[in-house]
N, C-alpha and C positions, 0 to 999 in steps of 0.2 A: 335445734329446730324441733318442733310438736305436731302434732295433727289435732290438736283438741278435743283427741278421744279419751274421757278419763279411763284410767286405768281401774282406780278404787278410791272408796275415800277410806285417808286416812285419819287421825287421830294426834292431836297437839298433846306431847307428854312433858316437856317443860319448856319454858319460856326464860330464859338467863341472861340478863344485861350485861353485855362486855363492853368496850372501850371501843365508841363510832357505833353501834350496833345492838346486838342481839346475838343469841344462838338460843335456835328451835331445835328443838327435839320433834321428832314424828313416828309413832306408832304406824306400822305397815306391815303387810305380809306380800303381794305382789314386786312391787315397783322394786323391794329388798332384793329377791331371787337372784339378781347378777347388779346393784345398784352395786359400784367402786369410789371408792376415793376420789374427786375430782371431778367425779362424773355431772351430768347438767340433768336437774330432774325439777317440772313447775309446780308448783306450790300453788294452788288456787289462780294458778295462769302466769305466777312471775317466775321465771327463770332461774333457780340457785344453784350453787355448785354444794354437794355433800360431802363434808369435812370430815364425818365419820358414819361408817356403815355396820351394823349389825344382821341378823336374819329378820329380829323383830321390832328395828329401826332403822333411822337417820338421821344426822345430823346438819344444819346448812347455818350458816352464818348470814346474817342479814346485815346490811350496814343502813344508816339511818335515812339515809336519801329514799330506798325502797321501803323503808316501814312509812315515810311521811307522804307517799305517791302514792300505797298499794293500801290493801286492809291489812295486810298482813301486819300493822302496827296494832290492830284492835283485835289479834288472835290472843286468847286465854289457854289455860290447862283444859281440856277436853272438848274442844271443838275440835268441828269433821272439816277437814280438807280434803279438795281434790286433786290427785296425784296422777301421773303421765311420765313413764320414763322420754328424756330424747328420742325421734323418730332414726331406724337403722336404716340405711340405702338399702332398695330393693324389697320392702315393706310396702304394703299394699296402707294408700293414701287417704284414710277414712275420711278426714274432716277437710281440714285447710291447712295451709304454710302457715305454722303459729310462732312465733320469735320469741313469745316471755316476755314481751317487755309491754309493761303496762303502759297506756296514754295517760289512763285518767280514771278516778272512778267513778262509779253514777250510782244511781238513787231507783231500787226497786219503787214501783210506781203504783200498782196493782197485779194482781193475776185472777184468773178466772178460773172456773172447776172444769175449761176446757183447755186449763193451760196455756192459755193467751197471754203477755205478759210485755207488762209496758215499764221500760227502766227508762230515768232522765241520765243525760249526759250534756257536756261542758257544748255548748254551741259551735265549736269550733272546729268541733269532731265531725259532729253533722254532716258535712258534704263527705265522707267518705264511706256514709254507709247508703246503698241502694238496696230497694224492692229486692230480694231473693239473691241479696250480696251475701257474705261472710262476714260474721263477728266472733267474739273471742268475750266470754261473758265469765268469770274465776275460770278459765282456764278450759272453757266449754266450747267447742265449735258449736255454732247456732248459723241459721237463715235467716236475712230477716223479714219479717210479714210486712211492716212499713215502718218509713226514714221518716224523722217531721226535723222540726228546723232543731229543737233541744231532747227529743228523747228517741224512741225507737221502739217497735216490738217485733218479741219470738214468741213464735208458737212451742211449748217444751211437751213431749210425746212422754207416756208414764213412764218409760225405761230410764229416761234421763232425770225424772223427779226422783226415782227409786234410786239408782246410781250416783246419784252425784250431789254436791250439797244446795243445788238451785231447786229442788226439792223442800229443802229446810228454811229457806229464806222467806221474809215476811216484808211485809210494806215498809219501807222507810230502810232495809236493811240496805248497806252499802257493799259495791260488787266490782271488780276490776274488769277496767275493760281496755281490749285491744284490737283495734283496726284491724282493717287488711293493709299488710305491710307495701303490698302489688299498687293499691289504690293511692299512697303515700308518695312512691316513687311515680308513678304516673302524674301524680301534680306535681314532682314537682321537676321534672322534664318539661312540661307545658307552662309551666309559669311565668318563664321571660317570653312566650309566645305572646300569653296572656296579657301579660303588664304592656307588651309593647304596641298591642292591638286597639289598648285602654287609652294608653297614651294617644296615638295615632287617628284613633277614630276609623280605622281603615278595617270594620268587624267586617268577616269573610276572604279575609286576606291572609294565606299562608303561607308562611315560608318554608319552603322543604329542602332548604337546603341548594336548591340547585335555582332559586329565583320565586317570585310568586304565582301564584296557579288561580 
């Protein structure tokens, strides 16, 4: 689990085709400090496990199902990544509950020199982001300013331009994105409510369990 606070970005030092996959190499100097073997560290907001550790690297294996869902299929030799070790129990909670695991990716849209900042996303997603909900943008905890039916915007403050690589991003550039995990589970505990409401015609009728109210 993540909070979406990047750590630092790091630096893409090789990119190597293995068998199902990939293996990235990653220039760092934080996220290194105690980063172990096995350990879960995100990569522009996807989840990997580090196969090999140095002071002044990392190593993750990517298999091809995440390179063809994430960007991280269109990472080169010298691009900036944002990096995040795992969140430790008893660590103060900066951003949100972030899992790594991408939905979908969407389509920088514009930004503004007040950092307003409009990305499209898969229509599908749409109902689970609200007005001043939680998003998950490479690996970024964001708010967002407004939901519409295919895209979304955040407001990015200059720390986060400076820190992170949503700073570096330009129009048309593609970015992973991840729900709130909270909003996902909530539909879909209400979903046979829903269907059965749809079905029934009987909207304002609930069942809790112990008859309708």
């Amino acid at each position: 689990m993540f909070t979406g606070i990047v750590e630092e970005l790091g630096e893409i030092a090789a990119v190597d085709p293995v068998p199902g996959g990939a293996r990235i190499a990653v220039r760092a100097s934080t996220v290194t400090s105690d980063l172990a073997h096995g350990d879960s560290v995100s990569v522009n907001g996807v989840c990997l496990t580090a196969v090999g550790t140095t002071r002044e690297r990392f190593t993750v294996d990517v298999v091809d199902e995440t390179l063809r869902r994430s960007t991280l299929g269109g990472l080169d030799v010298g691009d900036r990544v944002n990096l995040e070790r795992a969140m430790a129990l008893g660590d103060r909670l900066g951003g949100h509950v972030v899992q790594g695991h991408v939905d979908a990716t969407g389509t920088l849209v514009d930004s503004d020199d007040e950092g307003l900042t409009r990305i499209s996303l898969p229509e599908r997603l749409s109902v689970y982001l609200v007005e001043k909900g939680s998003v998950t943008v490479d690996g970024v905890s964001l708010t967002v300013v407004e939901a519409g039916d295919d895209e979304f915007s955040v407001a990015l403050i200059p720390t986060t331009r400076e820190l992170t690589t949503l700073g570096l991003r330009a129009r048309g550039d593609r970015v992973n994105i991840e729900v709130d995990a909270l909003a996902k589970h909530v539909e879909r505990l209400l979903r046979p409510q829903l269907d059965r409401l749809a079905r029934t015609g009987t909207a304002g009728a609930v069942d809790n369990g112990e008859g309708r109210e």
